[in-house]
C-alpha positions as CSV (number, residue, x, y, z in Angstrom):
1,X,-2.8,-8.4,-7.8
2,X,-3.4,-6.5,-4.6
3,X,-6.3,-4.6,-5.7
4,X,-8.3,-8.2,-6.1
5,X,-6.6,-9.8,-3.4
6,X,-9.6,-9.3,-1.0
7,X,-12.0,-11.3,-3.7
8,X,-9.9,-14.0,-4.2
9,X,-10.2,-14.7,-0.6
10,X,-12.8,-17.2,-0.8
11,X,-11.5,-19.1,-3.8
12,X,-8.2,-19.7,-2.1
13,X,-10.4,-20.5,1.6
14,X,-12.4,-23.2,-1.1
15,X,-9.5,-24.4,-3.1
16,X,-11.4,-23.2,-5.7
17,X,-9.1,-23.5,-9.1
18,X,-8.5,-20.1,-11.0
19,X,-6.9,-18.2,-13.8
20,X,-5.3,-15.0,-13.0
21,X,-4.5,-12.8,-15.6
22,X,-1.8,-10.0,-14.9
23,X,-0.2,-6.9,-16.8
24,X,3.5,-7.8,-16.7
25,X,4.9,-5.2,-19.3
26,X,3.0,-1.6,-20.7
27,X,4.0,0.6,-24.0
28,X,3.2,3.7,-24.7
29,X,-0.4,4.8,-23.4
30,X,-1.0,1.9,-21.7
31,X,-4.4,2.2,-19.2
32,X,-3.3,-0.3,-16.5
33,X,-0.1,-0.2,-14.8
34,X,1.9,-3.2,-14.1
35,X,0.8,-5.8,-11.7
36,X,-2.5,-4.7,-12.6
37,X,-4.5,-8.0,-12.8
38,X,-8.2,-9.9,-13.8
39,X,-8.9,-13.2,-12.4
40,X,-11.3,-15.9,-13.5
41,X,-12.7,-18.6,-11.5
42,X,-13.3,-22.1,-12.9
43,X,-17.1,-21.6,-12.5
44,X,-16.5,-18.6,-14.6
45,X,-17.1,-15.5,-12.5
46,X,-14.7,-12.5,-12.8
47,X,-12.9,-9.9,-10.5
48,X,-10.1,-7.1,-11.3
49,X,-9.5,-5.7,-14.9
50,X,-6.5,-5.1,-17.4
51,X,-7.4,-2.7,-19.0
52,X,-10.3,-0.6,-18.2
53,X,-12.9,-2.7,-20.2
54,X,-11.0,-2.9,-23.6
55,X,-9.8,-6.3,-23.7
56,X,-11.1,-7.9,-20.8
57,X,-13.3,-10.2,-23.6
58,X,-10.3,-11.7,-24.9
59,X,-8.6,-12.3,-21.6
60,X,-11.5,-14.3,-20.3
61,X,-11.5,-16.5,-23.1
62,X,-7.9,-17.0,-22.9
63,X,-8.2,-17.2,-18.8
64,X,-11.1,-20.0,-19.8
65,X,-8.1,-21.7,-22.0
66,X,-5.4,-21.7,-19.6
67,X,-8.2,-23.1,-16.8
68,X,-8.7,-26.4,-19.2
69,X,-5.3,-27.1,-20.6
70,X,-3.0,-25.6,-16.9
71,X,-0.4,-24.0,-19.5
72,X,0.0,-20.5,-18.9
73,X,0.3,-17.9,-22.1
74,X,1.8,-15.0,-22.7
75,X,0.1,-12.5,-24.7
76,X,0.0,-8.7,-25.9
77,X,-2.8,-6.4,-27.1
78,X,-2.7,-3.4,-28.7
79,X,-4.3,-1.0,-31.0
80,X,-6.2,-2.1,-33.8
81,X,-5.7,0.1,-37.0
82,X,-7.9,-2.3,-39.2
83,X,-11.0,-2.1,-37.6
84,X,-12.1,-0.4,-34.5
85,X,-13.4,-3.0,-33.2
86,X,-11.4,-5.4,-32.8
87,X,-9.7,-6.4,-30.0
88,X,-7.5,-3.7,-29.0
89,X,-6.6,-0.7,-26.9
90,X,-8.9,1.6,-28.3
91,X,-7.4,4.4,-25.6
92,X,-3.7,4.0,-27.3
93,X,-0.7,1.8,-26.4
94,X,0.1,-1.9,-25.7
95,X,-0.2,-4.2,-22.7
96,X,1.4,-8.0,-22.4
97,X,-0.3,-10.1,-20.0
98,X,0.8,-13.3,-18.1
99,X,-2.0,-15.4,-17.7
100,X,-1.6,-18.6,-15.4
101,X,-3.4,-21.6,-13.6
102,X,-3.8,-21.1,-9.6
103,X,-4.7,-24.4,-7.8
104,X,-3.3,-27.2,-5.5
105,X,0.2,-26.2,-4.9
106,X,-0.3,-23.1,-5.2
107,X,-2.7,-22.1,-2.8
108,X,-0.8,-22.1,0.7
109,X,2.1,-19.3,-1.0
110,X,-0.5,-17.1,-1.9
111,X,-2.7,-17.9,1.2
112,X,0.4,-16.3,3.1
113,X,0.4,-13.6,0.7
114,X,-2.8,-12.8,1.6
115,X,-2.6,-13.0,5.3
116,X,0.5,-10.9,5.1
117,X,-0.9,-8.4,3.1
118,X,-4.7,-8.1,5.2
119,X,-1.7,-7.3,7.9
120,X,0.3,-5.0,7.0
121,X,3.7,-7.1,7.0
122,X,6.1,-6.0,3.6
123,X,5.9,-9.2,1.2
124,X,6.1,-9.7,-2.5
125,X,4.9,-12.2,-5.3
126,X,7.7,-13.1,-7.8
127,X,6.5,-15.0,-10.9
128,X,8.7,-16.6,-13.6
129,X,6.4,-15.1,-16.6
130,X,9.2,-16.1,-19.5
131,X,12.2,-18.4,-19.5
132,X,14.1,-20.7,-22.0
133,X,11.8,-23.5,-23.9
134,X,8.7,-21.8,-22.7
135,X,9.1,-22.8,-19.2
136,X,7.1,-19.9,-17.2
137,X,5.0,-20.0,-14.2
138,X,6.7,-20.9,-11.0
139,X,5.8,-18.5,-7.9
140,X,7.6,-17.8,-4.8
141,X,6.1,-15.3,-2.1
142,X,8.9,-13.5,-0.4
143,X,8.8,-11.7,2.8
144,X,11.8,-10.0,4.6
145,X,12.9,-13.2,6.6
146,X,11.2,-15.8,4.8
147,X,10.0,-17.4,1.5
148,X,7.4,-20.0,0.3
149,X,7.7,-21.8,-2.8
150,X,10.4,-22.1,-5.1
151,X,11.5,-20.3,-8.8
152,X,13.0,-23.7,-10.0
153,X,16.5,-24.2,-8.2
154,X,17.8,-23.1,-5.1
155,X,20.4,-20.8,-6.9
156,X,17.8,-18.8,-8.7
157,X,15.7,-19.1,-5.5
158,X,18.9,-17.1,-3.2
159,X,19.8,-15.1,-6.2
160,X,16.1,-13.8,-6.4
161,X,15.3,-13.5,-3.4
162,X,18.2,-10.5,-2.8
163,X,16.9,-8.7,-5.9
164,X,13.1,-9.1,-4.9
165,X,13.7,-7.9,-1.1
166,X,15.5,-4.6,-2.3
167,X,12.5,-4.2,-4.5
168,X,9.9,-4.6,-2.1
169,X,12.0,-2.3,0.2
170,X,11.4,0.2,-2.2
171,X,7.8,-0.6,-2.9
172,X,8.8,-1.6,-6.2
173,X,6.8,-3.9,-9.2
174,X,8.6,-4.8,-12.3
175,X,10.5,-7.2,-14.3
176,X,13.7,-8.9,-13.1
177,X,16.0,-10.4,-15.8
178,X,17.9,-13.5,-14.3
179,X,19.8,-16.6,-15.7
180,X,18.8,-19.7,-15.0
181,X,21.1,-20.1,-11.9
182,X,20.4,-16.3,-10.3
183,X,23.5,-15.1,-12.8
184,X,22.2,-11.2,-14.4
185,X,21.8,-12.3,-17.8
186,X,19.3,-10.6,-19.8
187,X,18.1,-13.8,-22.3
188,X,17.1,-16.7,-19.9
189,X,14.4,-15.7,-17.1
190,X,11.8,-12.5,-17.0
191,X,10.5,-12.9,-13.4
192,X,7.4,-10.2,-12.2
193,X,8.4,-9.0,-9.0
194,X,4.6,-7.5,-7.2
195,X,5.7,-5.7,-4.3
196,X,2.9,-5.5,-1.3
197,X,4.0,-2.6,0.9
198,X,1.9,-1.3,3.4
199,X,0.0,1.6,2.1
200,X,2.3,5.1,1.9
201,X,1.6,7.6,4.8
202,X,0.0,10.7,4.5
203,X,0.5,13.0,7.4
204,X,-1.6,16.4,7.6
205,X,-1.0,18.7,10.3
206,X,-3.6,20.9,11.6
207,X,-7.2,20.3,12.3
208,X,-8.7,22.7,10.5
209,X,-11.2,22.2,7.5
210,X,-9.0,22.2,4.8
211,X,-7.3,19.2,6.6
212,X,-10.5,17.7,7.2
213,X,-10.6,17.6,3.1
214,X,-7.1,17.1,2.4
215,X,-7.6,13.9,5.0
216,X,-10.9,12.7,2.8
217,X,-9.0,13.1,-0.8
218,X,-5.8,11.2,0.7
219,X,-7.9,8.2,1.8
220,X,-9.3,8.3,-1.5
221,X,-5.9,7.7,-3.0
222,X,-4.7,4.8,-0.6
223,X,-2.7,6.7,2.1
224,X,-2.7,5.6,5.2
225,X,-3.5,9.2,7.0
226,X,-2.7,10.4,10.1
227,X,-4.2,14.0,11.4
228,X,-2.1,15.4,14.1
229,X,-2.8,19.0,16.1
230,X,-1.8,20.1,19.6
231,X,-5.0,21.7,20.5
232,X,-7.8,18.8,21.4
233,X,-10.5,20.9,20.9
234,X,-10.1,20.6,17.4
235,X,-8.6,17.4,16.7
236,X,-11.7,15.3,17.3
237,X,-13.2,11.8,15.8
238,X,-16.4,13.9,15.0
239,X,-14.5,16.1,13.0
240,X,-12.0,13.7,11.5
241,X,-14.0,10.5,11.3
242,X,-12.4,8.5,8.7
243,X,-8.8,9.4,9.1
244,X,-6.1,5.9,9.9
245,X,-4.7,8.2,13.3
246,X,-5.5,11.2,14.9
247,X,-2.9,12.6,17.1
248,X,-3.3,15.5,19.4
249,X,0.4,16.3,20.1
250,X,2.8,19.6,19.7
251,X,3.3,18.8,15.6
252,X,7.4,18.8,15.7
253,X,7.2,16.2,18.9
254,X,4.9,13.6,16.7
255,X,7.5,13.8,13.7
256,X,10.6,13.4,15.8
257,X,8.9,10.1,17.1
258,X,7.5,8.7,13.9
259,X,9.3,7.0,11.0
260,X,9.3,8.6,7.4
261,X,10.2,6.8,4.6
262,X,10.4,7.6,0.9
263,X,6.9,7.1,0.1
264,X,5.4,9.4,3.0
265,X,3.7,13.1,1.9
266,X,3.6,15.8,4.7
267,X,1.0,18.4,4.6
268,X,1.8,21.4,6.7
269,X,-1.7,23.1,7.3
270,X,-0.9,24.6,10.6
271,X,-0.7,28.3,9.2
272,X,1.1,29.1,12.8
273,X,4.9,29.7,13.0
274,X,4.9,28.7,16.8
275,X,4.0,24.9,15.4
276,X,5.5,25.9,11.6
277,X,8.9,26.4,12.0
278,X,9.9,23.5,14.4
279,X,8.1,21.3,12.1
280,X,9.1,21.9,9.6
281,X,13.1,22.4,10.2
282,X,12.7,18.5,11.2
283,X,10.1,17.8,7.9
284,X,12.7,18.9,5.2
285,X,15.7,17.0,6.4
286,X,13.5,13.9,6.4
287,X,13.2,11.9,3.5
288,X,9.8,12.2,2.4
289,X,8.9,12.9,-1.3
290,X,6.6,15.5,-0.8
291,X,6.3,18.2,2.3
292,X,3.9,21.0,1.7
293,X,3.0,23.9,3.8
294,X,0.0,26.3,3.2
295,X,0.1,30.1,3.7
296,X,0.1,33.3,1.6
297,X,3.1,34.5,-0.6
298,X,4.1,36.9,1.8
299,X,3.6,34.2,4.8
300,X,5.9,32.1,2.7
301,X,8.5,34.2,2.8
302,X,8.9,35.3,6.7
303,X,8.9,31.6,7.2
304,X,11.8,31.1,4.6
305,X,13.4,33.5,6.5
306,X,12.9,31.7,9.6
307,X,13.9,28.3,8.4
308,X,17.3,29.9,7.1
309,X,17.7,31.4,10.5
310,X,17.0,27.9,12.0
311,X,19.8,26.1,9.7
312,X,18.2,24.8,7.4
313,X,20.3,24.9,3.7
314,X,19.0,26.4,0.2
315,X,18.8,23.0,-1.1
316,X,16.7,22.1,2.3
317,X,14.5,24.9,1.6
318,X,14.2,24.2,-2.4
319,X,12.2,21.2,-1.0
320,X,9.2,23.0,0.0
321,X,6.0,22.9,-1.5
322,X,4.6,26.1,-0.6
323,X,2.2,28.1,-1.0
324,X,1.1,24.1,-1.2
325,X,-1.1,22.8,-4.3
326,X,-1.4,23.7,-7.8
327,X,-3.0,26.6,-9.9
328,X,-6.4,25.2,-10.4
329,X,-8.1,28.7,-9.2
330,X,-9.4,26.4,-5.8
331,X,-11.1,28.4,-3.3
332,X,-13.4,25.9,-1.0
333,X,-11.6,23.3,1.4
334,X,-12.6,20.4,-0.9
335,X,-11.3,22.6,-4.3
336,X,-7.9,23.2,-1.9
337,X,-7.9,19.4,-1.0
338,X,-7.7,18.8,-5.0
339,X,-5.1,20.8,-6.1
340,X,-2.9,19.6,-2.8
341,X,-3.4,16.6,-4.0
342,X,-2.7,17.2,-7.4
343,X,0.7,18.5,-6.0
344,X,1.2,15.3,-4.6
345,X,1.0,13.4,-7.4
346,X,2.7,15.4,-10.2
347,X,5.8,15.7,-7.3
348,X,5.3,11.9,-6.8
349,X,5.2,10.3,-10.5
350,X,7.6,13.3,-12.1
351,X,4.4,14.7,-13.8
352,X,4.6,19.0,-14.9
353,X,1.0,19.8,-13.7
354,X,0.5,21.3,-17.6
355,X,-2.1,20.6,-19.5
356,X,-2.4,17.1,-21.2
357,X,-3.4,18.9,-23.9
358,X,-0.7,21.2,-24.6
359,X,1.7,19.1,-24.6
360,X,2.6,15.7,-26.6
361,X,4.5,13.3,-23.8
362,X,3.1,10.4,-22.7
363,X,-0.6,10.2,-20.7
364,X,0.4,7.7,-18.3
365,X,4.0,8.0,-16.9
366,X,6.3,5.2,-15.6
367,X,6.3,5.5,-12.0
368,X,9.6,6.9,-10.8
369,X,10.3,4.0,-8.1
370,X,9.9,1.5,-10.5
371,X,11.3,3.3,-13.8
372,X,14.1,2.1,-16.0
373,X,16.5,3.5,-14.2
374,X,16.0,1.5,-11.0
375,X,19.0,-0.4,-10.2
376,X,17.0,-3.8,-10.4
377,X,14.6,-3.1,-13.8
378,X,11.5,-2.3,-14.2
379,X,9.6,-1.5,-18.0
């Protein structure tokens, strides 16, 4: 729901009644991830999407349903092998929606959701979407010291809660299987868990024009990105105008000070072992998922033969990213900036940085923060 969070603004400041629609479970090739969501106000204007345009038809006139009668529905599309077009994934896989009433009661939980989210404070939606006898529906927004709203009994409320917070600590969205009194049973309750985390951090070093594009192309994918250089002559708001921080500080000094978190890429551009080496024996012993550091082959390896003589370990090293990007045959800043961040995300989302064609796995992969393997679900 994040992504149409801003638009539903003025429905919640107007009390305004809506149906918000929201992908709670994906199979296969599956367009939308989870949490993705559509909304549909009661004087029938629409925000967000499911699924790219291929069943958003349907939903509406479901959403128009659940707006008259106030019973939510659960409800799956897939492809159609009958008729093309019907209604159906025409791209491949299957999506199940929850699609639910939002008014009265409602509106002051996800008014604080809203406010903490516009600020940057950690807080996540949890939504019973499936329990015993049909009973579906109840919210409770959940920050990390407090809670509005209620699941259905205090029990499931604590028991939740616990679950939901190591989630949103994580940046997690998925499904949580609880009993009816917080006990992990499989068969009672399936409860969406939306985590809103503040955006992930994207820290380039060096002001030079590849960083300028590298900055552009992370903004683009919802990083919060900060520039940092020592020399002020180059770090400069005319030069970086769009960038969340710029930082003109000795690159090692900014790191030591700053916190880095799971989520957090570092993009070495520096191409100077004076600001390389420091740097980056503090970068690989941090716990971001992705540190990258640009330079030839042969400039690769006199720095991995510094960073052994600084300490760091084989493992340590195995970390690096570098020369940084992928094979894409890139030669301006911008064409750089691409295959960086194509890095990024294939290292990210466990992707191979192949070909889609060549190979037969699925298109869109579970994120691996929220994959089945997570110790509190996920789809």
């Amino acid at each position: 729901m994040r992504d149409i969070l801003p638009e539903l603004r003025p429905w919640l400041r107007a009390r305004q009644p809506f149906a918000v629609a929201t992908v709670v479970q994906t199979w296969s090739s599956a367009p939308r991830p989870i949490g993705a969501a559509m909304a549909v106000s009661s004087e029938g204007e629409v925000v967000g999407s499911v699924s790219g345009g291929c069943v958003e038809g349907a939903v509406y006139d479901v959403a128009q349903g659940v707006l008259s009668s106030g019973r939510p529905q659960l409800v799956s599309y897939g492809v159609s092998d009958d008729d093309a077009f019907a209604v159906g994934l025409t791209c491949g896989g299957t999506i199940q929606l929850f699609i639910s009433r939002v008014d009265g009661d409602d509106f002051g939980e996800l008014e604080s959701l809203e406010a903490a989210v516009a600020s940057g404070t950690p807080i996540a939606l949890a939504t019973v979407v499936e329990g015993p006898d049909g009973l579906a529906g109840p919210r409770m927004v959940i920050g990390e010291d407090a809670r509005w709203g209620s699941l259905g009994s205090e029990r499931l409320d604590a028991a939740a809660t616990d679950d939901v917070r190591g989630m949103l600590e994580h940046g997690s969205t998925g499904i949580l299987a609880l009993g009816g009194d917080g006990e992990r049973r499989q068969d009672e309750l399936r409860i969406l868990v939306e985590s809103f985390a503040p955006a992930p951090r994207m820290i380039v070093f060096g002001a030079i024009d590849f960083a300028a594009a590298v900055a552009k192309v992370g903004k683009f994918m919802g990083y919060f990105v900060s520039v940092c250089d020592a020399r002020p002559v180059f770090a400069t708001r005319r030069r970086f105008p769009d960038v969340d921080e710029l930082v003109v500080e000795w690159p090692h000094r900014y790191l030591e000070r700053i916190a880095v978190d799971e989520r957090t890429v570092i993009c070495v551009l520096t191409h100077d072992p004076k600001f390389d080496i420091p740097l980056l024996t503090l970068a690989l012993r941090t716990k971001a998922a992705y540190v990258g550091a640009m330079g030839s082959r042969r400039t690769h390896e006199s720095r991995l033969a510094a960073l052994r003589d600084a300490g760091l370990s084989e493992d340590e090293l195995a970390r690096l990213s570098s020369p940084i990007g992928l094979d894409l045959g890139a030669r301006t800043p911008q064409e750089t900036a691409i295959s960086i961040a194509a890095e990024i995300i294939a290292t990210v989302h466990g992707g191979t940085g192949s070909r889609l064609s060549e190979l037969d796995t699925a298109i869109h992969r579970v994120p691996l923060a929220s994959s089945t393997s997570h110790p509190f679900g996920g789809h």
